[in-house]
TISEKE-865088 format. One record per residue (C-alpha): x, y, z; residue number from 1. Coordinates in nm, 4 decimals, always signed. Each point is the difference from the previous one (the first is absolute). Layout:
<X->X	Y->Y	Z->Z	resi->NUM>
...
END
This chain:
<X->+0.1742	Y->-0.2397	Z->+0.1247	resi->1>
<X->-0.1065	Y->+0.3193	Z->-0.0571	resi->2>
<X->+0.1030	Y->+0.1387	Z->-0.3381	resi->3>
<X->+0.0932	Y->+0.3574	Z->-0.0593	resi->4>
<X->-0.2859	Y->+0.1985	Z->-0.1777	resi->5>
<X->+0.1934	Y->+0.1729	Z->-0.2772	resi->6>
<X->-0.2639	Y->+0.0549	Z->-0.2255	resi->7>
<X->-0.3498	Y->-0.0492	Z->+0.0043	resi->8>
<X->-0.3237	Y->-0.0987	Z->-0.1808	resi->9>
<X->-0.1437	Y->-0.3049	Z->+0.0664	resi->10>
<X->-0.2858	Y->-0.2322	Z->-0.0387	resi->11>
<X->-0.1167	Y->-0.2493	Z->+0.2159	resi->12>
<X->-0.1462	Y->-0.3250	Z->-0.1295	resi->13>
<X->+0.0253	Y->-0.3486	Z->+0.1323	resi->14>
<X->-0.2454	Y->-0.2676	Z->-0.0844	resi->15>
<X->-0.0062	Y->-0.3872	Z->+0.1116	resi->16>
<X->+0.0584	Y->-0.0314	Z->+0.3234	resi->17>
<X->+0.0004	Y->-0.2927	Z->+0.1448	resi->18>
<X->+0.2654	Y->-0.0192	Z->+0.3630	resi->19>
<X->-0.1338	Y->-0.3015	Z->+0.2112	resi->20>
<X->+0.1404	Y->-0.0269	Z->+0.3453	resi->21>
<X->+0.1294	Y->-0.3361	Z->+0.1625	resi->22>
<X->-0.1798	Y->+0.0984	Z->+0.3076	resi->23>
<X->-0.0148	Y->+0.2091	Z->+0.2549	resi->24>
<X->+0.3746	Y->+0.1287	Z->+0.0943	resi->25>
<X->+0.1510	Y->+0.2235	Z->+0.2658	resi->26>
<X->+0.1383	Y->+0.2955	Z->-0.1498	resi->27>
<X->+0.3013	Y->+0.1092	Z->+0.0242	resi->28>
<X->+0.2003	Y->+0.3030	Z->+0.1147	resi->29>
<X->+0.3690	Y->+0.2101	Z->-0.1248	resi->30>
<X->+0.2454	Y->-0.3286	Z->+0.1203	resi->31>
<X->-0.1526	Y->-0.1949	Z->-0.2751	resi->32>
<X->+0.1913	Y->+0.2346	Z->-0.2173	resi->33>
<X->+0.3810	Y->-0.0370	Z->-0.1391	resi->34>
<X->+0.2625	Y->+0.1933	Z->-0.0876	resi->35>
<X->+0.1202	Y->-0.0346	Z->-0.3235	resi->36>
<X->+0.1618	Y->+0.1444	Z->-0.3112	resi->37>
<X->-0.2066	Y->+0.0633	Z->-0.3635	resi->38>
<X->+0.1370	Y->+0.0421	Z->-0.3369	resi->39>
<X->-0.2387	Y->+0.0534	Z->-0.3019	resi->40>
<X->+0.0283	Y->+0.0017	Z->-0.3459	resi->41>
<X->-0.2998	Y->+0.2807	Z->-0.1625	resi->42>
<X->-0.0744	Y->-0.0831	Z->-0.3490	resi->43>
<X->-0.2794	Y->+0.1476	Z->-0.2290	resi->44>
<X->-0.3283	Y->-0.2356	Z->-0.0046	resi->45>
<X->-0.2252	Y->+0.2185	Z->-0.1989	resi->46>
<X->-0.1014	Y->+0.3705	Z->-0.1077	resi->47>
<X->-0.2977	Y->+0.1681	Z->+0.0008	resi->48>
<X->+0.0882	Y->+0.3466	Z->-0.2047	resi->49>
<X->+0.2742	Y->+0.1439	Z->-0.2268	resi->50>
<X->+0.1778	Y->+0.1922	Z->+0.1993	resi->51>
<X->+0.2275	Y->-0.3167	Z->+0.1013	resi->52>
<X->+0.2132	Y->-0.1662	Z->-0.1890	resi->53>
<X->+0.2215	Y->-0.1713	Z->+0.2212	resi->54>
<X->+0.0236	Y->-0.0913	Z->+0.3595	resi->55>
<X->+0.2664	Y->-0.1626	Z->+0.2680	resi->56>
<X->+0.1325	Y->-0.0024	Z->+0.3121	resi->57>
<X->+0.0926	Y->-0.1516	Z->+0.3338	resi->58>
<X->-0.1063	Y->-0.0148	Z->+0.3551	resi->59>
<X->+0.1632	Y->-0.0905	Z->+0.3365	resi->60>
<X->-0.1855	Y->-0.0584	Z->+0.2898	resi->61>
<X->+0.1884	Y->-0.0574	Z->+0.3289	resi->62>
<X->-0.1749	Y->-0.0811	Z->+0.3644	resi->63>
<X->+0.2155	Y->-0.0151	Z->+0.3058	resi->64>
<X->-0.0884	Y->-0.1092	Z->+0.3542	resi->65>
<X->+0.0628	Y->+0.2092	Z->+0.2202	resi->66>
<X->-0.1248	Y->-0.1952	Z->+0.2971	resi->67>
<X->-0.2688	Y->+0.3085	Z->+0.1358	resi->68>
<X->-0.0854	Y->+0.0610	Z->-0.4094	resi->69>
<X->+0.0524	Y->-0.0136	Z->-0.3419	resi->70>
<X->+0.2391	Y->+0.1825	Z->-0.2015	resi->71>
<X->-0.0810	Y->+0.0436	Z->-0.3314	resi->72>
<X->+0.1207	Y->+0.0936	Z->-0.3464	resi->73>
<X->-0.1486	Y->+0.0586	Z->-0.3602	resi->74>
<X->+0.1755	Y->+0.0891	Z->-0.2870	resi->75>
<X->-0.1585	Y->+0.0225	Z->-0.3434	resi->76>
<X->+0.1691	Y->+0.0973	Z->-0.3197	resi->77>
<X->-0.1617	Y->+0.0191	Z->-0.3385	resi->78>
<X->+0.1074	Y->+0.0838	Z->-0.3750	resi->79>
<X->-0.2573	Y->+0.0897	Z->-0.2264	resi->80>
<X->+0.0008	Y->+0.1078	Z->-0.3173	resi->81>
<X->-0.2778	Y->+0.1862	Z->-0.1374	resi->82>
<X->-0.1372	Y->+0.0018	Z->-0.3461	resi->83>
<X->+0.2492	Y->+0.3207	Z->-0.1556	resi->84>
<X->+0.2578	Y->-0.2480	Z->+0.0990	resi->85>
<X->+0.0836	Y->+0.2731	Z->+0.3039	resi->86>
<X->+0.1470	Y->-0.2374	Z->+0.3289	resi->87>
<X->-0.0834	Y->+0.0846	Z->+0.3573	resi->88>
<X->+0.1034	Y->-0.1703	Z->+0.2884	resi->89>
<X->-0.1915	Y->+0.0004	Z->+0.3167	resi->90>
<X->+0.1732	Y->-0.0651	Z->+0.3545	resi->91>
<X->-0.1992	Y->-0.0981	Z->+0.3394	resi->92>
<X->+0.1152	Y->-0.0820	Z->+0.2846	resi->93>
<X->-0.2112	Y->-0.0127	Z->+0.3376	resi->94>
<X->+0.1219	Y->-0.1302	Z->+0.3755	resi->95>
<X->-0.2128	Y->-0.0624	Z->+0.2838	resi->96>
<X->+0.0283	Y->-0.0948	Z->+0.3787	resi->97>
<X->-0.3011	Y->-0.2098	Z->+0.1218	resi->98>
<X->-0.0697	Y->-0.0513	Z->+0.4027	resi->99>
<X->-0.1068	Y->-0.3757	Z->+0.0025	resi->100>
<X->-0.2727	Y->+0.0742	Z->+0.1911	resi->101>
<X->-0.1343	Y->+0.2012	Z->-0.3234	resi->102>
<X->-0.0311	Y->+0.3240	Z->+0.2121	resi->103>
<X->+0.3187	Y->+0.2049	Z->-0.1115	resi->104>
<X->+0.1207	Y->+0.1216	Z->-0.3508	resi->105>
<X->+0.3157	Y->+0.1794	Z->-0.1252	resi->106>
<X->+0.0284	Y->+0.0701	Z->-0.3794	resi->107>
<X->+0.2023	Y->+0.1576	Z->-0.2366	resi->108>
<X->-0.0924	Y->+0.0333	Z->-0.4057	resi->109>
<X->+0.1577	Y->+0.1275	Z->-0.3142	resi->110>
<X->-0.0784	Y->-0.0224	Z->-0.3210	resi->111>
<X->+0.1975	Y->+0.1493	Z->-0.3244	resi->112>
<X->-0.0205	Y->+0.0462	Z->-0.3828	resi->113>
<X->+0.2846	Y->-0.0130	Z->-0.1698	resi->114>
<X->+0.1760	Y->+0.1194	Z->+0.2968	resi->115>
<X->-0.2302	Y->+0.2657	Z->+0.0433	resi->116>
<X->-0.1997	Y->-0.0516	Z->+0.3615	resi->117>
<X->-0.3441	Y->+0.0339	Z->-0.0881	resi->118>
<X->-0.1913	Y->-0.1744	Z->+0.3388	resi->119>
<X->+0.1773	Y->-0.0087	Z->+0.3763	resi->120>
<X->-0.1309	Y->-0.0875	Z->+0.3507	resi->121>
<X->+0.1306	Y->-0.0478	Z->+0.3403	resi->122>
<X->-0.1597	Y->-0.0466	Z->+0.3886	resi->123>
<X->-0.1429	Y->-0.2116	Z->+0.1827	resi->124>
<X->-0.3340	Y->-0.1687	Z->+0.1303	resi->125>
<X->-0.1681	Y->-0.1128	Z->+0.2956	resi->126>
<X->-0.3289	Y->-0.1416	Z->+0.0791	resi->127>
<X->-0.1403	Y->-0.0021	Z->+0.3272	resi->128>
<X->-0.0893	Y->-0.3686	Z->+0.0288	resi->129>
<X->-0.0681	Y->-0.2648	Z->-0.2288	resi->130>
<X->-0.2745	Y->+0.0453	Z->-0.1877	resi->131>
<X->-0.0192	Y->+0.3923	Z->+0.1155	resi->132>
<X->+0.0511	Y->+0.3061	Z->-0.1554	resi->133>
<X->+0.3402	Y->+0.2122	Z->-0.0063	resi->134>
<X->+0.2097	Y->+0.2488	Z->-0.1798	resi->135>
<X->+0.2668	Y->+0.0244	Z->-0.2333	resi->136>
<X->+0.2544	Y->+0.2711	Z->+0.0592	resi->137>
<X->+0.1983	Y->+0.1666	Z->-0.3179	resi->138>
<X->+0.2952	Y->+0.1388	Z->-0.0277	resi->139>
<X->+0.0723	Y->-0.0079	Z->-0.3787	resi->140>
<X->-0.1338	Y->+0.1239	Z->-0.2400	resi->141>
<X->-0.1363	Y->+0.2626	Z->+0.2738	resi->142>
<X->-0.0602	Y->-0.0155	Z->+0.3496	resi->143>
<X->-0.3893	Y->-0.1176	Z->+0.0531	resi->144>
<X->-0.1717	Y->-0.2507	Z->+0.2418	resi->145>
<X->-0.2853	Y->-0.2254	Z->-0.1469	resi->146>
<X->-0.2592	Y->-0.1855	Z->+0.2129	resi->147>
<X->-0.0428	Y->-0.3621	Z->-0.0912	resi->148>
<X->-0.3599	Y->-0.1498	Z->+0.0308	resi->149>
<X->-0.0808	Y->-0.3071	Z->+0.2209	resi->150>
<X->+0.1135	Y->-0.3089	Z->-0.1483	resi->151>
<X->+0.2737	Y->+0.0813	Z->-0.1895	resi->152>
<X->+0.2927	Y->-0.2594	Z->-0.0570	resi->153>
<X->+0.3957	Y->+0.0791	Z->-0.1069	resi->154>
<X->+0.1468	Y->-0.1918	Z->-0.2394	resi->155>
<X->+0.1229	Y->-0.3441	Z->+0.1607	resi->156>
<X->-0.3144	Y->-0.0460	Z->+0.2308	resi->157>
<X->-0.1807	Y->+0.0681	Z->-0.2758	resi->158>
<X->+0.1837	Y->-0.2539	Z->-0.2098	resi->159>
<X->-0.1259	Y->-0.2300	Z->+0.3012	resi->160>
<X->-0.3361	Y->+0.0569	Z->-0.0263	resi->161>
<X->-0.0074	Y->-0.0863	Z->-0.3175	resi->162>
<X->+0.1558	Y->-0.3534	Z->+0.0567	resi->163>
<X->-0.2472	Y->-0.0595	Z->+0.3004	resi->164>
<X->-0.2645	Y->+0.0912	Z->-0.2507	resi->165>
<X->+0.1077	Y->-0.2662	Z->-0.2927	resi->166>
<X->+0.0551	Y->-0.2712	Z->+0.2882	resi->167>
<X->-0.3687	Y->+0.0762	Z->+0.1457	resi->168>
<X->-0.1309	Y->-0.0434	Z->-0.3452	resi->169>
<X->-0.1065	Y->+0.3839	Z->-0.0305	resi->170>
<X->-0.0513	Y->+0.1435	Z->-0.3483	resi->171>
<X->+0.0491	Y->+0.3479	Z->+0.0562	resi->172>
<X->+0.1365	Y->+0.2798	Z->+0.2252	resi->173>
<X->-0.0219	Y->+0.3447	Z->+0.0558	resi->174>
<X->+0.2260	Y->+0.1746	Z->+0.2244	resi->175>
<X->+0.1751	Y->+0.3469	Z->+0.0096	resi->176>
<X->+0.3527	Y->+0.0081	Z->-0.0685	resi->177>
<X->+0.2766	Y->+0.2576	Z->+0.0987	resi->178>
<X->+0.3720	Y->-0.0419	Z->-0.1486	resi->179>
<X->+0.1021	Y->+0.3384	Z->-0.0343	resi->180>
<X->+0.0502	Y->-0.0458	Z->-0.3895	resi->181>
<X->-0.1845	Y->+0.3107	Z->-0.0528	resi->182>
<X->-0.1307	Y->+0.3156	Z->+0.1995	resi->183>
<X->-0.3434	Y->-0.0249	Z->+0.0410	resi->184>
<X->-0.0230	Y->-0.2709	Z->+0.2964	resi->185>
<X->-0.1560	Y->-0.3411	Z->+0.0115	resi->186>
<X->-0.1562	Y->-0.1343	Z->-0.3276	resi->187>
<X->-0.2794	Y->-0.2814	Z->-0.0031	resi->188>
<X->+0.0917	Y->-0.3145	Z->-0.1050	resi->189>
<X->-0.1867	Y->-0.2785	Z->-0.1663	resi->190>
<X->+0.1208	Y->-0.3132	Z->-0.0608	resi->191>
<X->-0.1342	Y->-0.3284	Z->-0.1898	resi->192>
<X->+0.0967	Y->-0.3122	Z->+0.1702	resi->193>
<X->-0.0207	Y->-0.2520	Z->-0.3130	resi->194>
<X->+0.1817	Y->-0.3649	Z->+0.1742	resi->195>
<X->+0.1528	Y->-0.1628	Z->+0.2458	resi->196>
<X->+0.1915	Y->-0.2858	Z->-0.1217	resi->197>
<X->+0.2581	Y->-0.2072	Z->+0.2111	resi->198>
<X->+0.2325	Y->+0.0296	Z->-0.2633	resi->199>
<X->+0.0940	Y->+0.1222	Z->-0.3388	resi->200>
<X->+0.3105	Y->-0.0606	Z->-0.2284	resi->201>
<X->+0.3156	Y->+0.2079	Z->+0.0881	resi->202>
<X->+0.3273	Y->+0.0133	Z->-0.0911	resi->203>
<X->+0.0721	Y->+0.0601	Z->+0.3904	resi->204>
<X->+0.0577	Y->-0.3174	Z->+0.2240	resi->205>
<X->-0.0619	Y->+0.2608	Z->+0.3159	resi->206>
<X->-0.3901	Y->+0.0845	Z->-0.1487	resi->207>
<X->-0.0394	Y->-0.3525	Z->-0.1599	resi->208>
<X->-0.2166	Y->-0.1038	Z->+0.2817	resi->209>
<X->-0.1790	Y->+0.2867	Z->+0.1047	resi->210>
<X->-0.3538	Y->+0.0813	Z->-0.0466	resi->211>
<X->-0.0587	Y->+0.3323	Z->-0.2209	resi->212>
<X->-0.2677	Y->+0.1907	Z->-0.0825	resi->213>
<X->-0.0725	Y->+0.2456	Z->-0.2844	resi->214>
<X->-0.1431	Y->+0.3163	Z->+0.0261	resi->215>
<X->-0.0525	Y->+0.3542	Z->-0.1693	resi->216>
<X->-0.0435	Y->+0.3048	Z->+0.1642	resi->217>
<X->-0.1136	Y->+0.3318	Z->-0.0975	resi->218>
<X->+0.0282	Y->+0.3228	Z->+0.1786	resi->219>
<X->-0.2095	Y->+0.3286	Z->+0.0476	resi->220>
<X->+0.0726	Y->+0.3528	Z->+0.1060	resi->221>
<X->-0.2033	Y->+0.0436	Z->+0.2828	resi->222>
<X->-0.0621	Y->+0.3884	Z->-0.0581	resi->223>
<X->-0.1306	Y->-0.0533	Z->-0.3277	resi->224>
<X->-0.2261	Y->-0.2747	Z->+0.0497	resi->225>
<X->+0.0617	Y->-0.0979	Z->-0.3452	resi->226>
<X->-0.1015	Y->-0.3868	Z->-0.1250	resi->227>
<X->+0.3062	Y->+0.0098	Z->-0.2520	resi->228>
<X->+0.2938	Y->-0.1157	Z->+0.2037	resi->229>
<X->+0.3407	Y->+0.1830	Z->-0.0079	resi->230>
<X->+0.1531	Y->-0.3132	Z->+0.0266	resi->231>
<X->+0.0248	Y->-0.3554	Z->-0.0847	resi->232>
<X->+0.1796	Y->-0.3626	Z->+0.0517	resi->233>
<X->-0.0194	Y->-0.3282	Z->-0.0194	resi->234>
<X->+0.2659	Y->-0.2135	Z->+0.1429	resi->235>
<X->+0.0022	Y->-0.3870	Z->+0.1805	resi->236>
<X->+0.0727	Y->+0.0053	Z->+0.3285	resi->237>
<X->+0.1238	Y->-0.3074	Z->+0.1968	resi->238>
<X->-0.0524	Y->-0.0207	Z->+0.3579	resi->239>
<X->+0.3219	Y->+0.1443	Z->+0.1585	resi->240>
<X->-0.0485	Y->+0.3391	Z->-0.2086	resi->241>
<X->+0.2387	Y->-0.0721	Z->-0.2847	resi->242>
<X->-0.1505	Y->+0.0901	Z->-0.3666	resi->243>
<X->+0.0173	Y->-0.0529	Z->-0.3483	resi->244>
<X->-0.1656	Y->-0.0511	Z->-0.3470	resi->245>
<X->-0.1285	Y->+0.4236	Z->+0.0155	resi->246>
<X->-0.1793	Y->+0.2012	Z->-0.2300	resi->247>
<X->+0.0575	Y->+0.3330	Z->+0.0421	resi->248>
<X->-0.2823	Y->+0.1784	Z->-0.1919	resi->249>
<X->+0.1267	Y->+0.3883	Z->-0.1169	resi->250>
<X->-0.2975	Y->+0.1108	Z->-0.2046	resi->251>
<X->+0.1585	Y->+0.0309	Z->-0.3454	resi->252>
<X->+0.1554	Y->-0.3123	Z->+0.0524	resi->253>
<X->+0.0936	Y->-0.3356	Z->+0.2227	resi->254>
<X->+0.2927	Y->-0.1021	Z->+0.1317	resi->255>
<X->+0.0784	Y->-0.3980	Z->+0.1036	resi->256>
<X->+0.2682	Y->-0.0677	Z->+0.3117	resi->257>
<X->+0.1215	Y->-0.3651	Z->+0.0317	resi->258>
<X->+0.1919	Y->-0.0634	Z->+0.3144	resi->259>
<X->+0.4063	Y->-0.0636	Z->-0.1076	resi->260>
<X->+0.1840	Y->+0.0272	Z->+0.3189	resi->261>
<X->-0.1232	Y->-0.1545	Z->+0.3279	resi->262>
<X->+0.1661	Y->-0.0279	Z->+0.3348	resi->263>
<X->-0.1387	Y->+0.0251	Z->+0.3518	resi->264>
<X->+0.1663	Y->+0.1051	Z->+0.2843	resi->265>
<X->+0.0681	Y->-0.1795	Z->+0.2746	resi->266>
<X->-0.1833	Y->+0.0162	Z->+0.3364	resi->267>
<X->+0.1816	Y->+0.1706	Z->+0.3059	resi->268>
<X->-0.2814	Y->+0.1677	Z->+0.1861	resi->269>
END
């Protein structure tokens, strides 16, 4: 899961690691994914400044198989109430179409403040092989083309390589990232792998036996070639792609979501 980059200051610290792998194990490709349904509960774990004096929301996260890719949907809405007692409400809400083999992108993104749309994207990617560069192709917020460097991963593939990596025991990962979220092209990700465990306590019968890992990931705009990331998350992930237990890290402040509605979808491809 890729969450929407709304705001954006972030730092990037993660100390004792310690994933251990069961041995060596073959990794694995898109059908290890599901499609499923998401509902999360955002609640307000701590604040950093003053500007914030409240903070809630919701998120729904929806994937759908549709046999030759996956159909995706984000949508993120958040109250917050700032320290003058003034409340804004902020609205994402981001869909994708990923080509299983991890070589074709459509997206479409908008954003709002108080009704008020304040960030919007819309095109499409392609990359000329796996692990080859490509291009994304704009048509909102203006026409443009972007080339993508060598390497670089969309979303679900990417959320593959990062279960591959936990299962193999790696500890960390660095891979540019496109998902049309913003303008500028890919981003490069970095991500902590910190377990592997063959199961963890869920209120989910469907994830109950699963293996999981936990990781956080940070990412960089490219151009800049800054070390402070414009983004960051940390989330459990169990093997099939579902996710839960996040912390969503906004600068001023950090936000909690707990998993409260669960369902996957059946299999028909």
């Amino acid at each position: 899961m890729r969450l929407l980059a709304t705001v954006a200051t972030l730092v990037f610290a993660v100390t004792g690691l310690g994933a251990q792998a069961a041995g060596p194990v073959a990794p694995v490709g898109a059908q290890a994914l599901v499609g499923h349904k998401a509902g999360y509960i955002l609640t307000l774990d701590r604040v950093r400044g003053t500007d914030v004096a409240t903070a809630s929301g919701t998120m729904g996260y929806e994937v759908t198989d549709a046999c030759d890719g996956w159909a995706v949907r984000q949508r993120l809405a958040m109250s917050i109430t700032n320290s003058d007692g003034q409340e804004i409400e902020l609205v994402s809400d981001y869909t994708t179409f990923e080509s299983k083999d991890g070589l074709r992108l459509r997206f479409r993104m908008k954003q709002t403040t108080d009704d008020a749309v304040t960030s919007q994207t819309e095109g499409s990617a392609t990359l000329r092989r796996a692990g080859g560069p490509g291009e994304a192709r704009y048509t909102v917020p203006k026409p443009d083309k972007i080339d993508l460097p060598a390497g670089t991963q969309f979303p679900m593939a990417h959320t593959v390589s990062l279960l591959n990596a936990a299962r193999e025991g790696k500890k960390f990962l660095t891979i540019p990232l496109f998902d049309g979220t913003g303008d500028g092209g890919a981003e490069d990700s970095s991500a902590v792998v910190l377990d592997w465990k063959q199961s963890v306590p869920t209120d989910y019968p469907a994830l109950a036996k699963l293996s999981s890992t936990r990781v956080r990931l940070a990412f960089f705009d490219r151009k800049s070639g800054g070390i402070t990331p414009s983004y960051e998350v940390g989330m459990r992930y169990w093997e099939n792609g579902v996710s839960d237990d996040l912390e969503m890290d906004f600068g001023d402040f950090v936000m909690r979501a707990k998993m409260r509605e669960f369902a996957l979808y059946p299999k028909k491809c």
